[in-house]
One Martini backbone bead per residue (centre of mass of N, CA, C, O) as a GRO file, in nm:
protein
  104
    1UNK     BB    1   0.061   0.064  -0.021
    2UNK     BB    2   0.320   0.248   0.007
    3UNK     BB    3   0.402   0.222  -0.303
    4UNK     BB    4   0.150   0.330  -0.433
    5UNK     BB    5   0.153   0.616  -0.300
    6UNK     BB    6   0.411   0.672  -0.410
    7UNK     BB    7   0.371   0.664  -0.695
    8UNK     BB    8   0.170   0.862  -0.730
    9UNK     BB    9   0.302   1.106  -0.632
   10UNK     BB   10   0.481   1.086  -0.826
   11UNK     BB   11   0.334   1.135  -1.092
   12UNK     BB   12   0.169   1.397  -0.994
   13UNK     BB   13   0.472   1.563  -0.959
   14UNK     BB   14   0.548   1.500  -1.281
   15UNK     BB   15   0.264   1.646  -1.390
   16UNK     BB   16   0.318   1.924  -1.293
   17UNK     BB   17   0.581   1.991  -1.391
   18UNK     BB   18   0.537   1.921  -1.719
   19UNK     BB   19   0.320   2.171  -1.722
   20UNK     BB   20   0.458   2.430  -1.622
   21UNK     BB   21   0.620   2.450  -1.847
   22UNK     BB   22   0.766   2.639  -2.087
   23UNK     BB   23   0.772   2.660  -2.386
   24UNK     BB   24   0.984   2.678  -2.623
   25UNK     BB   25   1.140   2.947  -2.804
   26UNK     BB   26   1.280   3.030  -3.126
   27UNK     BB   27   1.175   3.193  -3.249
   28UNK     BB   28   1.213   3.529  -3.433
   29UNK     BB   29   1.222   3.845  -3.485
   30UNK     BB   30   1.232   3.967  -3.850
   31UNK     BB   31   1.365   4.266  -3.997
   32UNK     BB   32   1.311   4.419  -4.288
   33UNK     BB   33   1.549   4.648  -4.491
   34UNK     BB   34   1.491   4.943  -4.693
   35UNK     BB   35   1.691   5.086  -4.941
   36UNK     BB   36   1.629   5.439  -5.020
   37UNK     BB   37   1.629   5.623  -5.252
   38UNK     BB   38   1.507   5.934  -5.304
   39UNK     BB   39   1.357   5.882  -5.533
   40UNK     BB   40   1.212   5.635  -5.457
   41UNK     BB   41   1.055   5.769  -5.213
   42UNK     BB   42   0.908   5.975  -5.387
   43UNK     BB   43   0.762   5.796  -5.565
   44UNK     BB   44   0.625   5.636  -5.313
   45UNK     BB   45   0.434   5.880  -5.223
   46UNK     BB   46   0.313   5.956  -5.500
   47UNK     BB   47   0.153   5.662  -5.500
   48UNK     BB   48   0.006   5.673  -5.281
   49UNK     BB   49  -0.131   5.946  -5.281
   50UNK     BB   50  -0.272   5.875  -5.588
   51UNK     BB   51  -0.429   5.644  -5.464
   52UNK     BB   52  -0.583   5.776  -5.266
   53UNK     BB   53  -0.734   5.997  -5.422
   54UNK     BB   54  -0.877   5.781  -5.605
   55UNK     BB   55  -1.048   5.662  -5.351
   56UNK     BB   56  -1.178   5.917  -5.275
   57UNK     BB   57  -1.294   5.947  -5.546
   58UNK     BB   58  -1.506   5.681  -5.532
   59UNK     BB   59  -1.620   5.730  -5.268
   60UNK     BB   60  -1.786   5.997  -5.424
   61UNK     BB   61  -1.887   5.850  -5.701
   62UNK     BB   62  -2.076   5.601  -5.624
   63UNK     BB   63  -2.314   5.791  -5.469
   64UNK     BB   64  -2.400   5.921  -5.745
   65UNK     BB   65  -2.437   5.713  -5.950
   66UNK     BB   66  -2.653   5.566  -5.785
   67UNK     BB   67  -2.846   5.802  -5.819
   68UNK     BB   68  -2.885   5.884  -6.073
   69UNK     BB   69  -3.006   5.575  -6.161
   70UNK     BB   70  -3.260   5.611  -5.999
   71UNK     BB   71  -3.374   5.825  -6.139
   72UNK     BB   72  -3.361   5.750  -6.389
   73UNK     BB   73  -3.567   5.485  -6.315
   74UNK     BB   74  -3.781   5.675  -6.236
   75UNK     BB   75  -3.823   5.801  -6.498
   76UNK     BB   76  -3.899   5.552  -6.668
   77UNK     BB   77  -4.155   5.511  -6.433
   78UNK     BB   78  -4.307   5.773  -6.360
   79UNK     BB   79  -4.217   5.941  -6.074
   80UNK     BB   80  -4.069   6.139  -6.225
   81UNK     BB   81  -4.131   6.483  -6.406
   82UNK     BB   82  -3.938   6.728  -6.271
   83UNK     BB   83  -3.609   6.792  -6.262
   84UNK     BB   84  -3.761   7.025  -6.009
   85UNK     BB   85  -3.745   6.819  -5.762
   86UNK     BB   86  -3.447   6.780  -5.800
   87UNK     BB   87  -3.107   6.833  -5.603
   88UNK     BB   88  -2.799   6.767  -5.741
   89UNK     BB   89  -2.481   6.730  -5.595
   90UNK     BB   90  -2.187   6.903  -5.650
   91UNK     BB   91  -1.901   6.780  -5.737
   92UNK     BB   92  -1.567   6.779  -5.644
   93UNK     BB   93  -1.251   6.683  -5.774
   94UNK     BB   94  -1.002   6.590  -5.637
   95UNK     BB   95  -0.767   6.582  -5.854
   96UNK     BB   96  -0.788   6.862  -5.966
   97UNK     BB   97  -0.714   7.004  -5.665
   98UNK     BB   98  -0.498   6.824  -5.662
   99UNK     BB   99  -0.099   6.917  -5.505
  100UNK     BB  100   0.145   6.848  -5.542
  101UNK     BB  101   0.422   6.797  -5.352
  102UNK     BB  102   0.721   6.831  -5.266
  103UNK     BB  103   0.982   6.611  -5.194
  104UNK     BB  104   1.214   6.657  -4.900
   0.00000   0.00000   0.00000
């Protein structure tokens, strides 16, 4: 009986010691460094601000073209009578306005 309960008490006291254990982590956090030239720094800036644009330009672009096709739809079927009934507000193209500024 005393051979049991030391059986016991060793494999439960190797298995608390074998769970309490944290696993080793080997990865490293690896970062790599890219060296750009003033001319690429520039270029890489001009090619973001210029899709940024383009982006905010279709986001304000696309819910005026989904407005003005369901109007073209309503007077097709007959619901809208008047041009003067609907006032359709006129945006500014974000791209006309917008002004390259030299990289620096």
């Amino acid at each position: 009986m005393k051979i049991l309960t030391t059986t016991a008490l060793v494999l439960t006291s190797a298995l608390t010691f074998s769970s309490n254990a944290e696993p080793v982590n080997t990865d490293i956090e690896h970062i790599n460094v890219v060296y750009r030239t003033p001319f690429e720094y520039s270029l890489y800036l001009y090619t973001q601000d210029t899709l940024q644009a383009f982006s905010q330009q279709l986001r304000e672009e696309i819910p005026l073209r989904a407005k003005q096709s369901s109007l073209q739809m309503a007077k097709a079927q007959g619901f809208i009578i008047d041009d003067d009934e609907i006032a359709l507000e006129s945006t500014n193209s974000i791209l006309s306005t917008w002004r390259l500024k030299a990289a620096e």
